[in-house]
BALOLUM-19803 format. One record per residue (C-alpha): residue in one letter; x, y, z. Coordinates in steps of 0.2 Angstrom, whole numbers, always signed. Example, Ala and Ser with C-alpha at 12.3 -4.5 7.8 and 13.67 -1.06 7.14 Angstrom:
2
residuo: A | x: +62 | y: -22 | z: +39 .
residuo: S | x: +68 | y: -5 | z: +36 .
This chain:
350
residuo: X | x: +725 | y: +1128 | z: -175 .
residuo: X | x: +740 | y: +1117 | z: -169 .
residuo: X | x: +734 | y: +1121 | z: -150 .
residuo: X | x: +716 | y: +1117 | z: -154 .
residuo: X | x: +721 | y: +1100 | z: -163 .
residuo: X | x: +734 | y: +1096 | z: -148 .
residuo: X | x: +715 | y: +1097 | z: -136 .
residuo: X | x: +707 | y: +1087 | z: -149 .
residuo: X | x: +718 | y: +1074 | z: -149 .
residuo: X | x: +719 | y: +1075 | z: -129 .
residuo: X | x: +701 | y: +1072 | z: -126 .
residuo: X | x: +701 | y: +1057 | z: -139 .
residuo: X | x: +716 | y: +1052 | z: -128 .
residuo: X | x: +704 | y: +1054 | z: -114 .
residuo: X | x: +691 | y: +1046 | z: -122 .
residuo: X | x: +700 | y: +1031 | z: -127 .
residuo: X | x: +704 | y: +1029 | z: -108 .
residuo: X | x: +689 | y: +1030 | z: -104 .
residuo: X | x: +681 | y: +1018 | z: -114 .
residuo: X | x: +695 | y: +1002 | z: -109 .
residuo: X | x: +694 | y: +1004 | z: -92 .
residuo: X | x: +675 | y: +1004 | z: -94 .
residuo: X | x: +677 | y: +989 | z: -104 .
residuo: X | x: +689 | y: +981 | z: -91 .
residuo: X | x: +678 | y: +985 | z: -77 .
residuo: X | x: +664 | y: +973 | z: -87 .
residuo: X | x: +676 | y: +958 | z: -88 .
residuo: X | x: +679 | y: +960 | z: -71 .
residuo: X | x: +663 | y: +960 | z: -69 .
residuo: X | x: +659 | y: +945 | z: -81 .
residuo: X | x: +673 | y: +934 | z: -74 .
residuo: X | x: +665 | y: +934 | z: -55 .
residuo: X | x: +653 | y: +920 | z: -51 .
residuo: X | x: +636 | y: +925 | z: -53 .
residuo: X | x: +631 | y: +910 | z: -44 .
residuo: X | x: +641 | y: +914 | z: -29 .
residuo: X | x: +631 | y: +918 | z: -11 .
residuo: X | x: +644 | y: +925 | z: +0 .
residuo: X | x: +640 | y: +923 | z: +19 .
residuo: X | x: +649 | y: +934 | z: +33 .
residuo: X | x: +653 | y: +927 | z: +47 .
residuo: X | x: +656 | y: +936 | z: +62 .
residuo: X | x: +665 | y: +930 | z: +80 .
residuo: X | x: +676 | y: +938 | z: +94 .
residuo: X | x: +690 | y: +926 | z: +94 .
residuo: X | x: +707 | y: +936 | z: +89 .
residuo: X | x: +712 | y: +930 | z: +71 .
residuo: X | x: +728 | y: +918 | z: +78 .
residuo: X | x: +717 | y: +910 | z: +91 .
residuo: X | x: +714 | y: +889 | z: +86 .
residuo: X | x: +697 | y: +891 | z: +86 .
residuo: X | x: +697 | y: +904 | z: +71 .
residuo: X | x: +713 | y: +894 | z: +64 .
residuo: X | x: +709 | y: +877 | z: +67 .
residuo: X | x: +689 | y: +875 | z: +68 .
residuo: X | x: +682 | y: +891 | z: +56 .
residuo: X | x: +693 | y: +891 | z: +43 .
residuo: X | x: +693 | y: +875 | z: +38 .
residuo: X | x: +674 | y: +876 | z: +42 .
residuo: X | x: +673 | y: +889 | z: +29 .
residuo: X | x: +684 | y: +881 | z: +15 .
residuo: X | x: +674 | y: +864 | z: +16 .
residuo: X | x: +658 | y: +873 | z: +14 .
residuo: X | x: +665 | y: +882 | z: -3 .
residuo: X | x: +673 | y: +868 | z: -10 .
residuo: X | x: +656 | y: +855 | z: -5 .
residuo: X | x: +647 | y: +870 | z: -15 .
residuo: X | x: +658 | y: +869 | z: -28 .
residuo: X | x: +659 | y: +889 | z: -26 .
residuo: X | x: +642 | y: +893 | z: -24 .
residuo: X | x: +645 | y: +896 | z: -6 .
residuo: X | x: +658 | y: +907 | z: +1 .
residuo: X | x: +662 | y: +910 | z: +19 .
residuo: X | x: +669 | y: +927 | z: +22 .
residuo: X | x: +675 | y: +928 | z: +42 .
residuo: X | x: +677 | y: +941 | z: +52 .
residuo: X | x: +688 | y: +940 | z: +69 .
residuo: X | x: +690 | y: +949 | z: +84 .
residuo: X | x: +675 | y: +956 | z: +85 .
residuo: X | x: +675 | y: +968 | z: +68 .
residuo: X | x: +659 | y: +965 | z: +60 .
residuo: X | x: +648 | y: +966 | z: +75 .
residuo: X | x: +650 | y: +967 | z: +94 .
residuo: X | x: +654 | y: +951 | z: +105 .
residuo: X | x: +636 | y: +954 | z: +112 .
residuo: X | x: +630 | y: +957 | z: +98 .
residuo: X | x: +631 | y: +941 | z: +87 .
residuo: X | x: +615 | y: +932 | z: +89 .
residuo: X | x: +604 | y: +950 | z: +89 .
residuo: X | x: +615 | y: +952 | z: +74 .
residuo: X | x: +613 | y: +936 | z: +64 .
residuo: X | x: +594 | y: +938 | z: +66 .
residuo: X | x: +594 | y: +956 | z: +62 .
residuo: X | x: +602 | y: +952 | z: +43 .
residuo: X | x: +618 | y: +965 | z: +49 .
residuo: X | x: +629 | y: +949 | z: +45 .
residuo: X | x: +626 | y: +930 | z: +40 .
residuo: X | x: +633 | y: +921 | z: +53 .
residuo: X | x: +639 | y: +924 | z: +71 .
residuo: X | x: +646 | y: +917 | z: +84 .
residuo: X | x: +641 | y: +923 | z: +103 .
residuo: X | x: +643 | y: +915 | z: +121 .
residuo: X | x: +627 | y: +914 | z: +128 .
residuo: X | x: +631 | y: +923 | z: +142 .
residuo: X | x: +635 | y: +938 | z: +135 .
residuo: X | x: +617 | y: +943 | z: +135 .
residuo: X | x: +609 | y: +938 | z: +150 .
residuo: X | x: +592 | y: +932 | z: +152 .
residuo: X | x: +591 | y: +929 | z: +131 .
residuo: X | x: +594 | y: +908 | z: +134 .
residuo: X | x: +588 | y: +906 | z: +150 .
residuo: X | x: +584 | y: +886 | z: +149 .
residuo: X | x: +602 | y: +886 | z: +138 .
residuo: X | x: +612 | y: +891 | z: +152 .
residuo: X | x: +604 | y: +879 | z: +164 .
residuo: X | x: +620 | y: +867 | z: +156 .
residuo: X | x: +632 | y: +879 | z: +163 .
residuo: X | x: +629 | y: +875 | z: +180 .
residuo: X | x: +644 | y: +869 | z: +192 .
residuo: X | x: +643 | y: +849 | z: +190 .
residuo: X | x: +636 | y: +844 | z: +174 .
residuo: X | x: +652 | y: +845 | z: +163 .
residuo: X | x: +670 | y: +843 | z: +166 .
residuo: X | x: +676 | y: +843 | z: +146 .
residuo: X | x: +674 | y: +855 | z: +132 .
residuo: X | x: +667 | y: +839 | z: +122 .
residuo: X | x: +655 | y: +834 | z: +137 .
residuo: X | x: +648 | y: +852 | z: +135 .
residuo: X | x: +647 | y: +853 | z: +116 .
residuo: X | x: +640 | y: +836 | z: +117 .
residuo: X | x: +625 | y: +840 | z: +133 .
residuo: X | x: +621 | y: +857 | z: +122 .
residuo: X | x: +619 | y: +850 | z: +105 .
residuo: X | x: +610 | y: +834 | z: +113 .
residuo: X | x: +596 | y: +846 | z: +121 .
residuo: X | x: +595 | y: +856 | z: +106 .
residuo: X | x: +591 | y: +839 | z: +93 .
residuo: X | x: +577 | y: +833 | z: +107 .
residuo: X | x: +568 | y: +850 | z: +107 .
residuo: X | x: +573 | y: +856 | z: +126 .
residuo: X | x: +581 | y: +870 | z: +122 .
residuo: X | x: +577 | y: +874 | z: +102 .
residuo: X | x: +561 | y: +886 | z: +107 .
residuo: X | x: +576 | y: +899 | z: +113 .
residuo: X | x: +583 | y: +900 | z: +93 .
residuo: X | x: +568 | y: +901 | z: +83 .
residuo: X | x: +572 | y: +919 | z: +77 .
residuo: X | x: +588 | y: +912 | z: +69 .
residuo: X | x: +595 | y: +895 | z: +61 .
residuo: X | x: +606 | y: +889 | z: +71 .
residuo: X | x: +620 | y: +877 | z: +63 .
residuo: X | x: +627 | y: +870 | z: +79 .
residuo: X | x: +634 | y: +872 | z: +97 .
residuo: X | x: +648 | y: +873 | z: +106 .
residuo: X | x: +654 | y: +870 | z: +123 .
residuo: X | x: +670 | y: +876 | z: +133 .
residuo: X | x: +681 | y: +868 | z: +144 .
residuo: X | x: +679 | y: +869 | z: +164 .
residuo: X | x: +682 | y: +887 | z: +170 .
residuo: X | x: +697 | y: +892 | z: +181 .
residuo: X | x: +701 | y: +907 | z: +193 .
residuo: X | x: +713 | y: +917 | z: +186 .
residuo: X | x: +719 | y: +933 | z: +197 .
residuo: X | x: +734 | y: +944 | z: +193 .
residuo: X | x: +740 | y: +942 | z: +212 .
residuo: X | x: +731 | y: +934 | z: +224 .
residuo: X | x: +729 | y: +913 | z: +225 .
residuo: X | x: +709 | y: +909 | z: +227 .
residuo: X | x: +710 | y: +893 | z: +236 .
residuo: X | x: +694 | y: +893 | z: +245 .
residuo: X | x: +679 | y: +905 | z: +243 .
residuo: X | x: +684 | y: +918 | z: +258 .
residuo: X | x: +699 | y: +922 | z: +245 .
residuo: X | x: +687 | y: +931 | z: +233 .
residuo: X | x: +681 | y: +942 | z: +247 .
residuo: X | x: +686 | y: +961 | z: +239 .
residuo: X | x: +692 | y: +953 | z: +223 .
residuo: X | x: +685 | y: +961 | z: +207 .
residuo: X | x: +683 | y: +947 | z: +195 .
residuo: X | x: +677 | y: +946 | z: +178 .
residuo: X | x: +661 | y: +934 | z: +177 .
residuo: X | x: +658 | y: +927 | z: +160 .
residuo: X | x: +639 | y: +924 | z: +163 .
residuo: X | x: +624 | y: +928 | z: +175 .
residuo: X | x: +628 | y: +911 | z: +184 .
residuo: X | x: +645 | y: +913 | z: +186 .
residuo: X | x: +640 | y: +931 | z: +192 .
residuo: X | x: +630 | y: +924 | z: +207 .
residuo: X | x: +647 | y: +913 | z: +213 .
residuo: X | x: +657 | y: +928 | z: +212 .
residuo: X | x: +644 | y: +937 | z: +223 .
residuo: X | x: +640 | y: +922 | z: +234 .
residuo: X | x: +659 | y: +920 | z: +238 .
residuo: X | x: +662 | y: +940 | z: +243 .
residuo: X | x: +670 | y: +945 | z: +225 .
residuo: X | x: +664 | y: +956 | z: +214 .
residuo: X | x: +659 | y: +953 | z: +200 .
residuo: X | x: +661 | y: +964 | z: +184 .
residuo: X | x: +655 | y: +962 | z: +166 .
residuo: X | x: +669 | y: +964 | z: +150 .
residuo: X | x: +669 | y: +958 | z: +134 .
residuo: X | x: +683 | y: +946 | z: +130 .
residuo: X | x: +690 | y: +957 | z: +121 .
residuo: X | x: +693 | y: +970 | z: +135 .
residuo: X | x: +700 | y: +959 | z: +146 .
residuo: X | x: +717 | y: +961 | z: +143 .
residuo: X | x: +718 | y: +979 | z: +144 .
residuo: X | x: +706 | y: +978 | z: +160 .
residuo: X | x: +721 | y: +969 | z: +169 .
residuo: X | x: +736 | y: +979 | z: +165 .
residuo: X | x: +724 | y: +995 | z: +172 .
residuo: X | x: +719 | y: +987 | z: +187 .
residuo: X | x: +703 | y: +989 | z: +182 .
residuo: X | x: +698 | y: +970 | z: +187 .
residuo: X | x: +711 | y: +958 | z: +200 .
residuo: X | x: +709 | y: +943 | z: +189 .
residuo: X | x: +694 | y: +933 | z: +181 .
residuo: X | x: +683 | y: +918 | z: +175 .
residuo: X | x: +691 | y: +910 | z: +159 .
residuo: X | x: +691 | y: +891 | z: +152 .
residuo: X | x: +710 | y: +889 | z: +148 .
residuo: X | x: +707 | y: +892 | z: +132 .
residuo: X | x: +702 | y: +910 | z: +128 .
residuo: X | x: +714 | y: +913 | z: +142 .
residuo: X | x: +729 | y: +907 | z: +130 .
residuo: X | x: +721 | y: +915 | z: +118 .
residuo: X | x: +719 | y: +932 | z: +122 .
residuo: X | x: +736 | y: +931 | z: +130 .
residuo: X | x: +729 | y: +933 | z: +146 .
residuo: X | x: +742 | y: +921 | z: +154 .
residuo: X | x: +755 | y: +936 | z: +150 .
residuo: X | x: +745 | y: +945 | z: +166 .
residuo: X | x: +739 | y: +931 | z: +179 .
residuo: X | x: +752 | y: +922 | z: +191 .
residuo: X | x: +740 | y: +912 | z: +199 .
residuo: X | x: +726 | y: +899 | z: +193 .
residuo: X | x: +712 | y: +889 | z: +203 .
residuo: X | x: +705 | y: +873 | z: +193 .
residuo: X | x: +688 | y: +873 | z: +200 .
residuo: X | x: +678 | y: +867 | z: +189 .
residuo: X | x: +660 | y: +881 | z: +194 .
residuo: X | x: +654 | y: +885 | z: +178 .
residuo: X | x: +657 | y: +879 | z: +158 .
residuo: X | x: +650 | y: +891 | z: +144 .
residuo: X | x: +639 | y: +886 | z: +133 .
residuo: X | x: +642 | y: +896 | z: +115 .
residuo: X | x: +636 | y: +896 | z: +98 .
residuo: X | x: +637 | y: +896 | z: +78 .
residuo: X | x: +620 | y: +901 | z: +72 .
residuo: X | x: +615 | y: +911 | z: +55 .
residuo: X | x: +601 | y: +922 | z: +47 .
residuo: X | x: +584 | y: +913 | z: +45 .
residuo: X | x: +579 | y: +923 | z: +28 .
residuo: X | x: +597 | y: +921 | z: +21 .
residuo: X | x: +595 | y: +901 | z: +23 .
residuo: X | x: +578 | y: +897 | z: +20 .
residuo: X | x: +581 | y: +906 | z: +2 .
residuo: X | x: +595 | y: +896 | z: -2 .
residuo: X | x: +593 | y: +879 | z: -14 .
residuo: X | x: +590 | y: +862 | z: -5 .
residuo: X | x: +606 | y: +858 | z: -12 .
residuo: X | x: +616 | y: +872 | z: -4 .
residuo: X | x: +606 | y: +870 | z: +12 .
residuo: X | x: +613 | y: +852 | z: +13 .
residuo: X | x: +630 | y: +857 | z: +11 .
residuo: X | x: +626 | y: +868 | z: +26 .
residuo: X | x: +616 | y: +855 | z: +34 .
residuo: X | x: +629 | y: +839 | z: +32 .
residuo: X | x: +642 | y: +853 | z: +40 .
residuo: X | x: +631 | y: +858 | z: +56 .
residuo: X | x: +624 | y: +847 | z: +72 .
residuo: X | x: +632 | y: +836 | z: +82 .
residuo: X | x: +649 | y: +834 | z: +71 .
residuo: X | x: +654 | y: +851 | z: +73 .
residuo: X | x: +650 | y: +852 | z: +93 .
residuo: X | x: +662 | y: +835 | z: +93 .
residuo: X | x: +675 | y: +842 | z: +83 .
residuo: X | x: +675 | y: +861 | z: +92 .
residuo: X | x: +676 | y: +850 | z: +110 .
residuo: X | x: +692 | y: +838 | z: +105 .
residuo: X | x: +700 | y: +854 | z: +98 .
residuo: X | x: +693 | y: +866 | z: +113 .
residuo: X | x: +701 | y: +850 | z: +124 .
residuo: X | x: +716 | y: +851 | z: +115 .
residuo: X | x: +720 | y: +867 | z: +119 .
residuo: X | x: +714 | y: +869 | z: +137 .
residuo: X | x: +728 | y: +856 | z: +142 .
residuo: X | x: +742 | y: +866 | z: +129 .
residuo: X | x: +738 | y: +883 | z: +138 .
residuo: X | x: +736 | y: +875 | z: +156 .
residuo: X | x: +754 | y: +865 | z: +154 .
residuo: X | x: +761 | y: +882 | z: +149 .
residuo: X | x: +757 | y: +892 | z: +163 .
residuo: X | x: +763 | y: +877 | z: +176 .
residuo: X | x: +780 | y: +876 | z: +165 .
residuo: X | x: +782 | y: +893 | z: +169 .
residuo: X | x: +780 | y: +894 | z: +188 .
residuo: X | x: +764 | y: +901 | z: +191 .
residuo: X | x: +754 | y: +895 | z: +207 .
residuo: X | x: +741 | y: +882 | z: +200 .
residuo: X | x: +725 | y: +876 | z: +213 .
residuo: X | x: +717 | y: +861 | z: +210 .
residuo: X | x: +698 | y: +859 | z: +214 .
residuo: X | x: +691 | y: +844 | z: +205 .
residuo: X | x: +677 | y: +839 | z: +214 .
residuo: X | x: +669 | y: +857 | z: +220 .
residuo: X | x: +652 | y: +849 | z: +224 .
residuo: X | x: +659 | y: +839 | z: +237 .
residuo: X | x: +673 | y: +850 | z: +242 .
residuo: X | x: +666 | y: +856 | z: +260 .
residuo: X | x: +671 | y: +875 | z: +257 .
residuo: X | x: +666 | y: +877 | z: +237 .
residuo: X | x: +648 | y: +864 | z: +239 .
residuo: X | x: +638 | y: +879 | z: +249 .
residuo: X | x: +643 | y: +894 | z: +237 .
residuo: X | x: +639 | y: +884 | z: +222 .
residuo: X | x: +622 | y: +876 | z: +226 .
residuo: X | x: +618 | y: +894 | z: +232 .
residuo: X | x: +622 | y: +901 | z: +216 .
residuo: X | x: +614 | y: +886 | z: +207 .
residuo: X | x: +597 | y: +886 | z: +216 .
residuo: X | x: +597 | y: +903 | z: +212 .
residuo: X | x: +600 | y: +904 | z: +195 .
residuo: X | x: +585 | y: +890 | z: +195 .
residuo: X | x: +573 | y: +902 | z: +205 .
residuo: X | x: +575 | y: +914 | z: +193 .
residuo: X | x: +573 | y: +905 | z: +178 .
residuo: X | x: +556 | y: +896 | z: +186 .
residuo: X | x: +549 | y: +914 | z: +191 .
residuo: X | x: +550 | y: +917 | z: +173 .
residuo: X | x: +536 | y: +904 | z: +170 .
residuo: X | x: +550 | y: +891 | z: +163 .
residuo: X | x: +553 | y: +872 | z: +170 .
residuo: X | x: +567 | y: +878 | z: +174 .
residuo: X | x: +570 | y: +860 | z: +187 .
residuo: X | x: +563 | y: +849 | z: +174 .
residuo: X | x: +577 | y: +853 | z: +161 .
residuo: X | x: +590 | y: +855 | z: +175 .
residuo: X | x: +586 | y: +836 | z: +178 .
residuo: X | x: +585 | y: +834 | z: +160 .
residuo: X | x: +603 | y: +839 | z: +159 .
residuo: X | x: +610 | y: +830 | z: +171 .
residuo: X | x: +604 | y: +814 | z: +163 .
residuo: X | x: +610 | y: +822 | z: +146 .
residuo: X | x: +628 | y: +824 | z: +154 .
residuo: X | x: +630 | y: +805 | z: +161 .
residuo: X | x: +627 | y: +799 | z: +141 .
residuo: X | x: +638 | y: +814 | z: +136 .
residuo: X | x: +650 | y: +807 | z: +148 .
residuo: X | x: +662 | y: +795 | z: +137 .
């Protein structure tokens, strides 16, 4: 009798449990927003890097607090959500809310896009963001995004040469040099010049040098810092060939079923404020990460003017009037918009 009431009082015990944490589990429950539309956002950049620190994070806390909760930005790094050539398919896809991809991590998707990335039409991260978000507004280049809403561009800095060993100071240097190209344009360079050019995710890079699976490789300053690249490469050549064009776009579904007044906080937040704040930022860091490696001995080459440099002009009209041949046997004006950006990048020029 005592042993049966002992099992009795157990399960009452049991039950008794039960039935708070149950109860708990519905204020839990209660006390969350229920207004609250939580968007994911997904990039490559390492979680220390400025661009995650010093552009999406306080991207992200302007957007809950001008929502007064309603939105709520939850950011991914390094790549953890999805893959860095993966972003864009990604956002349009519904797998996350928001990404963040270089173009040119999946060639042939922004063909007229990339057209800006040819050697010539931008020597600043804010020139760049500027000429992108510029020919996105006036319709050039907005056919390429239709399958996602895209809240804004951004540009990088000018591309260097970075190689573990060897100094690249004119184009025969490449020759036998396997070198990381960010971008089909920057691929046809590599080739043109005798390198070799070899395709890796940002994130793979660092690993890819200690291995000796690449001699060095086509960075802004930048990600370079920023991926601790610097801690691998001795010698850097400021040529100016290439920028990459990048961007921030999100789910077309997820935004057109939010309320007008969330879209706004969205909209006031996207455009040409953002491609101006990301370029002074981007700028800022090119020159912190560039001082760094002079500081510390490493051979720096200066190339400003590779268009009229009389070894670098023949490579990079090569590569550039190949780029535009291949765009235009896609049926695209592809030397309509290549004017179009030039003219772009004089007003950008400030």
């Amino acid at each position: 009798m005592k042993g049966k009431f002992k099992i009795k009082g157990m399960s009452v015990l049991i039950a008794l449990a039960l039935g708070m944490a149950g109860c708990s589990g519905q204020a839990d429950h209660t006390s969350a927003k229920p207004d609250t539309t939580v968007l994911r956002f997904s990039h490559f950049w390492p979680a220390t890097s400025a661009m995650h620190v010093e552009v999406f994070e306080p991207w992200a806390k302007k957007i809950e607090t001008e929502s007064n909760g309603q939105l709520k930005v939850e950011i991914y790094p390094s790549a953890t959500l999805s893959k860095p050539e993966a972003m864009y398919d990604s956002a349009a896809k519904g797998i996350i809310d928001i990404g963040s991809q270089a173009h040119g991590y999946t060639a042939g998707r922004f063909p007229l896009t990339q057209i800006a990335e040819l050697p010539g039409l931008s020597n600043s991260a804010t020139q760049m963001g500027c000429i992108l978000q510029t020919l996105y507004d006036d319709g050039t280049i907005a056919s390429e995004y239709k399958d996602t809403h895209l809240l804004f561009m951004m540009g990088a800095g000018p591309a260097a040469i970075h190689t573990v060993y060897k100094p690249i100071r004119v184009p025969a240097d490449m020759k036998g040099q396997r070198i990381r190209r960010p971008s089909a344009i920057a691929g046809d360079i590599i080739e043109v010049t005798g390198g070799t050019p070899v395709g890796l995710p940002a994130n793979d890079l660092y690993t890819s040098l200690q291995r000796g699976v690449i001699d060095g490789l086509s960075f802004p300053w930048q990600p370079t810092g920023d991926f601790r690249l610097l801690e691998l490469t001795k010698a850097h050549t400021n040529i100016p060939f290439y920028n990459s064009a990048l961007l921030v776009t999100m789910n077309k579904n997820k935004y057109d079923n939010l309320p007008d007044n969330l879209k706004k906080v969205l909209d006031d937040n996207s455009g040409k404020v953002m491609a101006d704040l990301v370029g002074k930022i981007t700028d800022k860091e090119d020159a912190k990460f560039r001082a760094e490696a002079q500081a510390a001995g490493h051979t720096m080459i200066d190339i400003p003017d590779p268009l009229n440099d009389p070894d670098w002009r023949g490579p990079l009209m090569k590569g550039t009037q190949k780029y535009l041949k291949d765009v235009k046997a896609l049926g695209l004006d592809a030397d309509g918009v290549y004017e179009k950006v030039k003219t772009v990048s004089e007003s950008c020029n400030v």
